[in-house]
C-alpha positions in Angstrom: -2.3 7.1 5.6 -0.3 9.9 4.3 3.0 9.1 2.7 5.9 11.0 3.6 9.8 10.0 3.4 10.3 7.7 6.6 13.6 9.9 7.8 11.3 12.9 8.7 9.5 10.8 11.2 12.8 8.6 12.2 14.7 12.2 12.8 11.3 13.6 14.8 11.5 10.6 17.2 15.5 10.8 17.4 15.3 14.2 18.6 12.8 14.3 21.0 14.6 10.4 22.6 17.5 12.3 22.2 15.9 15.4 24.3 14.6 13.3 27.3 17.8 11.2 27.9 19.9 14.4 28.2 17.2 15.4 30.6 17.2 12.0 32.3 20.8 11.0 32.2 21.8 14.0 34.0 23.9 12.0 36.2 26.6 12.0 33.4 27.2 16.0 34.5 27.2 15.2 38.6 23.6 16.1 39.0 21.5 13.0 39.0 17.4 12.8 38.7 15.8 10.6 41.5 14.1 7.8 40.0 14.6 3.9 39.1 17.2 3.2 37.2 15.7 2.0 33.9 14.3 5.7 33.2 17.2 7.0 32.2 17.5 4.8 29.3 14.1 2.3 29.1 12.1 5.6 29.2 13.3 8.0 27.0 12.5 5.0 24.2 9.3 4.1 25.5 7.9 7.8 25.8 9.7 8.9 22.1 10.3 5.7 19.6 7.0 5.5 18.9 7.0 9.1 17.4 8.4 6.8 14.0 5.3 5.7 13.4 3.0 8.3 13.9 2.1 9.1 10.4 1.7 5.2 9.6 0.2 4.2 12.8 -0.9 7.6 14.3 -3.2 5.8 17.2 -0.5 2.8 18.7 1.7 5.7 18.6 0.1 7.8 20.4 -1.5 5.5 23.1 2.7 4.2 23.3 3.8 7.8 24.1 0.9 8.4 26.8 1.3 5.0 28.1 5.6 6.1 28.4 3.8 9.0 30.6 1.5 7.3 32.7 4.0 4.5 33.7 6.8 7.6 34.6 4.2 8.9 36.3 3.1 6.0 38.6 6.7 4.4 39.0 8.6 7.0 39.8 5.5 8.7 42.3 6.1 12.2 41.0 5.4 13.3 37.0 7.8 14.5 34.6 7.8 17.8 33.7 10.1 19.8 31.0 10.5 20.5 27.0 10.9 16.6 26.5 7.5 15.8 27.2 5.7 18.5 25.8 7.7 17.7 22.7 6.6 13.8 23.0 2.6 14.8 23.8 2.3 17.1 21.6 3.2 15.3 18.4 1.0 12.2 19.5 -2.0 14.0 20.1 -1.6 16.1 17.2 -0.3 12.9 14.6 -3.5 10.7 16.0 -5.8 13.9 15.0 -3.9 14.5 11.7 -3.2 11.5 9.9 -5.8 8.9 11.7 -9.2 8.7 11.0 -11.8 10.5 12.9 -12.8 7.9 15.1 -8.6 6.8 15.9 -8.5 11.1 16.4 -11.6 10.8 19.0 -9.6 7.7 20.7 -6.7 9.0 21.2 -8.2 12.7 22.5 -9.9 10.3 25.0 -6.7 8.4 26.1 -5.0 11.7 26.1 -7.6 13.1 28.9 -7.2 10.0 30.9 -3.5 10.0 30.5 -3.4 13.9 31.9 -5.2 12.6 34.5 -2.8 10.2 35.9 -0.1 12.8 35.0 -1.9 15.5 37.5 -2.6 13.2 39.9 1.1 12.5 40.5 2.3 15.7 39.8 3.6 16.9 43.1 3.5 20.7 42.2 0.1 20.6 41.2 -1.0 18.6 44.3 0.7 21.2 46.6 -2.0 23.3 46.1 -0.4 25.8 44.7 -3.0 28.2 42.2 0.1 28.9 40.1 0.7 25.3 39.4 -2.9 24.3 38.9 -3.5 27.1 36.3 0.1 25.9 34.6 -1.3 22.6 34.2 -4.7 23.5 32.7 -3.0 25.9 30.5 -0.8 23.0 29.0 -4.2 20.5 28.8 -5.8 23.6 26.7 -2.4 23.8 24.4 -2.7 19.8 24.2 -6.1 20.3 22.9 -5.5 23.1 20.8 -2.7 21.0 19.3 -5.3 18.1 18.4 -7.9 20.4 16.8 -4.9 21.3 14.7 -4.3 18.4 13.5 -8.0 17.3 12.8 -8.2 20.6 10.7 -4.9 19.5 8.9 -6.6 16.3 8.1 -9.5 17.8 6.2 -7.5 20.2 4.9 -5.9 16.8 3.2 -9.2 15.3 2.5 -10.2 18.0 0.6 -7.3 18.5 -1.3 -7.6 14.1 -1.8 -11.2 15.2 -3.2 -10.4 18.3 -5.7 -7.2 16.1 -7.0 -9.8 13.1 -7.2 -12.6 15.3 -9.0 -10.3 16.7 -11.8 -9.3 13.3 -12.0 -12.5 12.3 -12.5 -13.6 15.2 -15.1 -10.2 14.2 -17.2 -11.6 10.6 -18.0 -15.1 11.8 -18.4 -13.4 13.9 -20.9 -11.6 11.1 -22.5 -14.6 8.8 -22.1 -16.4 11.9 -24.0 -14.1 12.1 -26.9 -13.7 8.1 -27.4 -17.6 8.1 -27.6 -17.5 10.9 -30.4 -14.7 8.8 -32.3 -17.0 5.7 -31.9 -19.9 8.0 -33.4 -17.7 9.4 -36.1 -17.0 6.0 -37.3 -20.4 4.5 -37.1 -21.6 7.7 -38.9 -19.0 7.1 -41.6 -19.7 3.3 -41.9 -23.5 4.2 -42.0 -23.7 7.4 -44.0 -20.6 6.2 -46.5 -21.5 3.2 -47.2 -25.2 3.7 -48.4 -25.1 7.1 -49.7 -22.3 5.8 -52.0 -24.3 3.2 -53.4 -26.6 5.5 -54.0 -25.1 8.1 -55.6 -23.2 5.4 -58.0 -27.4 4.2 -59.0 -28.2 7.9 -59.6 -25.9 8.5 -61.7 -26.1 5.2 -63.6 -30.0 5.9 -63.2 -29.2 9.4 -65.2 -27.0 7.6 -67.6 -28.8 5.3 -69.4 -32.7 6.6 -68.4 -34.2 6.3 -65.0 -36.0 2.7 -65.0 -38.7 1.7 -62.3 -36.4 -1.0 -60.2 -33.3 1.3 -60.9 -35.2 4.2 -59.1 -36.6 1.8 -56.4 -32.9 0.3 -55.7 -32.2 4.3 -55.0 -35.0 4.7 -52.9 -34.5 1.6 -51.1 -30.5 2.4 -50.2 -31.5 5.8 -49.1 -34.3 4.5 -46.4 -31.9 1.8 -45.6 -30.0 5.1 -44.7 -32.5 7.0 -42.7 -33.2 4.4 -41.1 -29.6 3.7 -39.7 -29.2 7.4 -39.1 -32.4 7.5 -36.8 -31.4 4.8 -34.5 -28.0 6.2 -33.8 -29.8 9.6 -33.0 -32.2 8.0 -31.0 -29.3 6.4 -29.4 -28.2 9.4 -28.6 -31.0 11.9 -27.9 -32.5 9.6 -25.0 -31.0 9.3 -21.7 -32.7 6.7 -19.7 -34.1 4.9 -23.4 -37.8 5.4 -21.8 -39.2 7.1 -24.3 -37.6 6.0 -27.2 -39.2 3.6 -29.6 -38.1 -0.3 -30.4 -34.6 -0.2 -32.0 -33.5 -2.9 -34.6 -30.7 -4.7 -33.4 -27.3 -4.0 -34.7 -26.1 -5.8 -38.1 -24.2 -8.8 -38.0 -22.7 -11.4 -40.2 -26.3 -12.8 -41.0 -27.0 -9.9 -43.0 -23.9 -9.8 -45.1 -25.4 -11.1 -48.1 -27.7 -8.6 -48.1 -25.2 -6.1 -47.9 -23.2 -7.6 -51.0 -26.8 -7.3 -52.6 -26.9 -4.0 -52.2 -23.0 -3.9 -54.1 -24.8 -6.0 -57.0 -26.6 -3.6 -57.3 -24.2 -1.0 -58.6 -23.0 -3.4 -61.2 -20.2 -5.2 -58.8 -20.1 -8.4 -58.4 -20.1 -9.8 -54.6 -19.2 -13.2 -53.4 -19.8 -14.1 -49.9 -18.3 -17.0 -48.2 -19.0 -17.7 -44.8 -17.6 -20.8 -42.9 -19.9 -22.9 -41.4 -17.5 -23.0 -38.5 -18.7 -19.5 -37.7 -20.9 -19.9 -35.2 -23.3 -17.5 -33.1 -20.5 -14.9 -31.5 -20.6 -11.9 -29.4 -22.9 -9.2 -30.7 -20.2 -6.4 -30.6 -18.0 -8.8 -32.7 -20.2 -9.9 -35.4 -21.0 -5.8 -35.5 -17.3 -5.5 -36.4 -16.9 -7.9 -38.8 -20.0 -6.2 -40.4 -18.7 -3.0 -40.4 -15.2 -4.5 -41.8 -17.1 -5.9 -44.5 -19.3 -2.6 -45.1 -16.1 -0.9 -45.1 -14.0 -3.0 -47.6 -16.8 -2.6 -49.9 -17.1 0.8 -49.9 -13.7 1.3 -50.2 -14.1 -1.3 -53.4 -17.1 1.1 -54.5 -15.6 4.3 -54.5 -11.8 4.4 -55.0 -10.7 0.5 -56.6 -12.5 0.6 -59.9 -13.3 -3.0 -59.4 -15.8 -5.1 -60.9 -15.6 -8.3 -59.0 -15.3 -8.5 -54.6 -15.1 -11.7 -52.3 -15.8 -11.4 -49.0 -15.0 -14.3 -46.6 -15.2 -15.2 -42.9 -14.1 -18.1 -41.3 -12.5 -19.1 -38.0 -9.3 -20.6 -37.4 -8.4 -21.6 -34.0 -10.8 -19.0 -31.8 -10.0 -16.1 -34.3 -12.6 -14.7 -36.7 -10.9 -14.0 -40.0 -12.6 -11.5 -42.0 -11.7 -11.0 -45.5 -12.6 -8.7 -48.4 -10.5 -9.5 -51.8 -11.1 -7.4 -55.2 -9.5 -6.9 -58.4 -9.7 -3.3 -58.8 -6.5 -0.2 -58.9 -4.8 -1.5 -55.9 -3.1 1.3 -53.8 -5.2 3.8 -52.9 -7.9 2.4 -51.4 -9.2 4.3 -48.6 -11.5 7.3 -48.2 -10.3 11.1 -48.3 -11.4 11.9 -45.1 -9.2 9.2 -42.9 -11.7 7.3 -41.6 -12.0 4.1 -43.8 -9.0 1.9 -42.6 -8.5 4.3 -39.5 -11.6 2.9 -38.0 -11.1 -0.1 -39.0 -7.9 -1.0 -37.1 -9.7 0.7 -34.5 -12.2 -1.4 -34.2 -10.1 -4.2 -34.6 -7.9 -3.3 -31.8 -10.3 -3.3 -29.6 -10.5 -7.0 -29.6 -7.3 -7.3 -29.3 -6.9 -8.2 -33.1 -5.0 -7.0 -35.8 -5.9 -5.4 -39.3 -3.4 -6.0 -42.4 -4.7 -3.7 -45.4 -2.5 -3.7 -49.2 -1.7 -4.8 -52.7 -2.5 -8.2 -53.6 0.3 -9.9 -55.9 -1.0 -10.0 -59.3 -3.2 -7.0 -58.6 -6.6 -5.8 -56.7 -6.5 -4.8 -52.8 -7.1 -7.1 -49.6 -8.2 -6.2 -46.0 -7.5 -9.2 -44.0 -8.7 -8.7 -40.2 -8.0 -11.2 -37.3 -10.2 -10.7 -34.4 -10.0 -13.0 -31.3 -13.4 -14.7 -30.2 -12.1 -16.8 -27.1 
């Protein structure tokens, strides 16, 4: 259904009832039309009111009008002929072919053949015989016709108009889809690549410091395959389309492993304290892979810009929200990373949820991220 203002279609059916009761009321000049008495004003509504509704209900309107000329027709014993029904057949045929669907459009092309019919049949100039008057009669049926094909070629015109407005549509959220993807890639990179090659940059250079021991340079090595080996799975995410030929992946991080995570803190000479409620209970993978990357976050941020040397992490719930917590007692202000991701993505991820992500000073010194994400 096409939408238009409802005047233009109002004004289109005033005009042409307006049309056929000058025609039909002729009497009010001294020069009557024979006829029952009802046409004059019972006809002129029946054969052009439903012209209103021929964008909204293209097919009733146009089997009203036809029906307005078939019972004209068979009532009075002699059809109608002039500008006012012209005016009346040709916007039904052509509204039921332009703003129906194409079996309503094949409908009312039928009930527009039968309707001629009846029309020619008690048409008393064409049943005279006359050549003249036959010819004028198929030459209006071909104009009636013409007018429908018009409208069915308006009405794909429309269609595909509907389509190329529907297909940049489409392309516009593929390209948002596209660019929230990248985001989410740019902070799982970030969380990945951050996090472990910051601890082990901080062992290296400890390592150089005071002489490269054995577990010192197997701590290193160990952080950097734990690295590698986060970096392949995202690109193996991301280089297969169908996941058939890639291999098994590991599944994502979670609260479970955020001991071993601190561990991995401890081992750049920070201590980590995690407490976990025991009112946390198994939750929703993608949540428990945001509180881990909260948690991964925090205590990166603790590693490389708060000059801590103590961290406490907790989670808990209270009332379906998981609270995730990291605490330390380092510079304070200042605690996120130079390129804008840290907290950024963080709040992101939050948000998703629904949640909300509060991020400052402590009183009496240190920096807390404090995240609230609903479970329910």
């Amino acid at each position: 259904m096409v939408r238009r203002p409802p005047w233009i279609d109002l004004a289109i059916a005033a005009v042409g009832t307006a049309l056929t009761e000058l025609v039909w009321a002729k009497s009010w000049f001294g020069n009557p039309i024979a006829g029952p008495a009802w046409a004059t004003v019972a006809w002129p509504l029946l054969l052009d009111a439903p012209l209103a509704w021929r964008r909204s209900a293209p097919l009733a309107a146009c089997l009203l009008v036809l029906a307005g000329v078939v019972v004209q027709a068979a009532s009075t014993g002699n059809s109608a002929e002039g500008l006012e029904v012209i005016y009346a057949i040709g916007f039904a045929v052509y509204s039921v072919a332009a703003y129906g669907t194409r079996r309503k459009a094949v409908v009312g092309l039928a009930a527009f053949g039968a309707a001629y019919g009846v029309f020619t049949w008690f048409d008393r100039n064409v049943q005279s015989g006359e050549s003249g008057q036959r010819w004028s009669a198929a030459f209006f049926c071909v104009i009636f016709v013409a007018t429908w094909f018009a409208g069915v070629w308006m009405h794909s015109r429309r269609e595909a108009a509907a389509l190329a407005r529907r297909t940049v549509d489409l392309e516009r959220e593929a390209g948002a889809a596209v660019a929230g993807e990248r985001a989410r890639m740019a902070r799982e990179l970030h969380d990945i690549v951050s996090h472990n090659l910051s601890v082990v940059v901080l062992q290296a250079a400890g390592a150089r410091a005071g002489g490269a021991s054995a577990s010192t340079l197997e701590k290193i090595e160990r952080s950097g395959r734990e690295a590698l080996v986060e970096m392949r799975r995202l690109l193996g995410v991301l280089r297969e389309d169908d996941g058939s030929a890639a291999g098994p992946l590991a599944p994502q991080p979670g609260i479970a492993q955020l001991e071993q995570l601190a561990e991995t803190m401890r081992s750049t000479g920070i201590s980590v304290d995690v407490d976990v409620s025991s009112a946390v209970t198994p939750l929703p993978p993608a949540v428990e892979l945001a509180a881990y990357r909260i948690v991964q976050e925090g205590l990166t941020n603790v590693l490389k810009h708060a000059a801590a040397t103590r961290a406490l992490v907790r989670v808990g719930i209270d009332a379906d929200v998981l609270v995730v917590e990291v605490v330390d007692d380092g510079a304070g202000a200042g605690t996120t990373d130079g390129g804008g991701h840290g907290l950024a993505g963080m709040r992101e991820r939050v948000a998703l949820f629904g949640g909300a992500l509060r991020a400052g000073d402590r009183v009496g010194g240190g920096f807390e991220i404090h995240a609230r994400i609903p479970v329910a």
